[in-house]
N, C-alpha and C positions, 0 to 999 in steps of 0.2 A: 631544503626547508621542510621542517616537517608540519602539518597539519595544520596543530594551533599557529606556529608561526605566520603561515599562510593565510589563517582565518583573522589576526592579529592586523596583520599587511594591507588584505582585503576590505577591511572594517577602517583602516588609515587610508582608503583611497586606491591603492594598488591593484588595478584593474587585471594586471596578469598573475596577479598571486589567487585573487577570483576567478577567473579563467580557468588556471588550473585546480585550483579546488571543484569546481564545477565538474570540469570534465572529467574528474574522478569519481565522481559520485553519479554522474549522468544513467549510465547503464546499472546502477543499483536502484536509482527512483523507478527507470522506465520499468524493470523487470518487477517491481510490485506492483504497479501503478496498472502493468498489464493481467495482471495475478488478481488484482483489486477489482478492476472495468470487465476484464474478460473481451475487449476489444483491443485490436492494436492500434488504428488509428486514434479512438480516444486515449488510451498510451501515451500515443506519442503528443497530442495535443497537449496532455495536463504534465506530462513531462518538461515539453517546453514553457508553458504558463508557470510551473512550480522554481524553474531553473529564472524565470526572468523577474518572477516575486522573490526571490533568494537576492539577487542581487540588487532589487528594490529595497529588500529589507535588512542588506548583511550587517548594516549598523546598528540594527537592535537586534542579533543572533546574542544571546548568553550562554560563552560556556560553560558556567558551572550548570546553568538549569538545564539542558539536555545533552545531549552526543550532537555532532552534526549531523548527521543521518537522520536520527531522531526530530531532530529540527524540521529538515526536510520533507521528510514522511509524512510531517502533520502540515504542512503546506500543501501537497499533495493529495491528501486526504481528503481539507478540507473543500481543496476546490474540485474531489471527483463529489461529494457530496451536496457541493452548490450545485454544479453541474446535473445531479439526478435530480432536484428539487427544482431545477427549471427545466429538465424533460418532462417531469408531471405534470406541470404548470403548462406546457406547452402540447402535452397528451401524444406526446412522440408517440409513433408506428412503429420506433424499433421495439421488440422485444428480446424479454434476458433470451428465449429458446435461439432466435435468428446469431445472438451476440453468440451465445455458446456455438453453435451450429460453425460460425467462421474462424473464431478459435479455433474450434477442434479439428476443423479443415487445417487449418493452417499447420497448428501439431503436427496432425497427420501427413502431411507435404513434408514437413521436415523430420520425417523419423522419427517423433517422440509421440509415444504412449501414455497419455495422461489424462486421455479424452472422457474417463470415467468418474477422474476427480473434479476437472473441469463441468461436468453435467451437474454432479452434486453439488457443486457451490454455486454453480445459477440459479440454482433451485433457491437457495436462502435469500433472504434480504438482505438487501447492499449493505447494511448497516452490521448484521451480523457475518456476513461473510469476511466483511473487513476487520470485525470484534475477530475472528476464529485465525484469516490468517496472518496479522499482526501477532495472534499469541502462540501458535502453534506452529506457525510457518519461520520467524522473525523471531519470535522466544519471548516478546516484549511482556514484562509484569502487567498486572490488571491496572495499576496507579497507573504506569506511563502511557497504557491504550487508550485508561479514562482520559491522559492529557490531550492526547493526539485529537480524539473524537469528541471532545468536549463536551463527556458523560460523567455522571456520576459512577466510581467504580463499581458501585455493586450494578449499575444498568451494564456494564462491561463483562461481570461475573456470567450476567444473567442470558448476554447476548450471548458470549463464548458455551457455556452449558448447553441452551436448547439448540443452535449449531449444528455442536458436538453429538447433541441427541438422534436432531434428522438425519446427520450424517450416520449415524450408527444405524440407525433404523433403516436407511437405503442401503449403507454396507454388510450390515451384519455384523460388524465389529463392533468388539469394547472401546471402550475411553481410551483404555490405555494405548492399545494399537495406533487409536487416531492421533495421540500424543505424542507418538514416538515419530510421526510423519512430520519431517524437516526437520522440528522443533531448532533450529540453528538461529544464533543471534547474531547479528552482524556488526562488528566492531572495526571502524576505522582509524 
C-alpha cells in the first residue's frame, strides 16, 4: 500500500493503515522537532503530542493542500510554539544556554560534531531558528514556512535573512556557504 493509499484508509477508519503511516514518519517529526527544541526530551514529548493530534485530526489532512510531512511539521510546530508561549507565561528556569549545553552533551556522547551549529541556533529566537531550519535545513519555500508558522511570507523572508545574518556574523561565512548547509527537502 502505498502512502496515499494508506492516508485514504486511515481517514476511512483503518486504524493499522495509521499505524503505519505514523510509524513511518515518526523518526522524521522527532529528528526536527529535536533540531527545532534543541532538547530531547521535549522532542520527544511534542513528537508524541504531534503523532496523537495526527491521528485526532487525519480526517481533515488534505492531500492536495500539503505533503504529509508538511502536514505534520506544522502540527508539530505549532504546538513547540504553544509550548514556548506557556514557558514565558510560566517564566520557566530553563534556559536556550542549559537546553544547548545538554544537546551538545548528548552530541558529543555520541560522536557527532555539530555542537557549534547547535550554539548558533540557540542563540536566535525560536521563531527564527525554526524560519532558518525549515528553509535551509528541510529546503521548504518561504509560502509553505509562512503556512507552517502561520506568518506572513514576507515575516518568513525577514526571519530567514536576519538568521542567516547572526549566523554569518558568528561564523564568518557568506549566505551562500550557510545555504548550501543541508538545504535537502524531504519527500515521502
Amino acid at each position: 500500500m502505498n502512502e496515499l493509499e494508506k492516508i485514504t484508509a486511515a481517514q476511512g477508519g483503518d486504524t493499522d493503515a495509521l499505524a503505519q503511516l505514523l510509524h513511518e514518519h515518526y523518526l522524521f517529526v522527532f529528528k526536527y522537532l529535536l533540531q527545532l527544541t534543541l532538547h530531547r526530551q521535549t522532542a520527544e514529548d511534542l513528537t508524541q503530542e504531534t503523532m496523537i493530534r495526527a491521528i485526532q485530526k487525519i480526517r481533515s489532512y488534505n492531500t492536495v493542500k500539503s505533503k504529509f510531512t508538511s502536514w505534520l511539521m506544522t502540527i508539530g510546530t505549532r504546538l513547540y510554539l504553544d509550548e514556548r508561549r506557556r514557558r514565558q507565561l510560566e517564566k520557566s528556569l530553563l534556559t536556550e544556554s542549559d537546553v544547548s549545553r545538554e544537546l551538545r552533551w548528548q552530541a558529543r556522547t555520541n560522536q557527532a560534531d555539530w555542537s557549534a551549529l547547535l550554539d548558533a541556533l540557540a542563540r536566535l529566537p525560536s521563531q527564527t531558528r525554526a524560519a532558518v531550519i525549515l528553509k535551509h535545513y528541510y529546503g521548504y519555500s518561504y509560502d509553505e514556512i509562512a503556512q507552517m508558522l502561520t506568518l506572513h511570507e514576507g515575516t518568513v523572508k525577514s526571519r530567514v535573512h536576519s538568521g542567516l545574518k547572526a549566523l554569518r556574523k558568528e561564523w564568518g561565512e557568506d549566505e551562500a556557504a550557510l545555504s548550501t548547509q543541508g538545504g535537502e527537502h524531504h519527500t515521502s
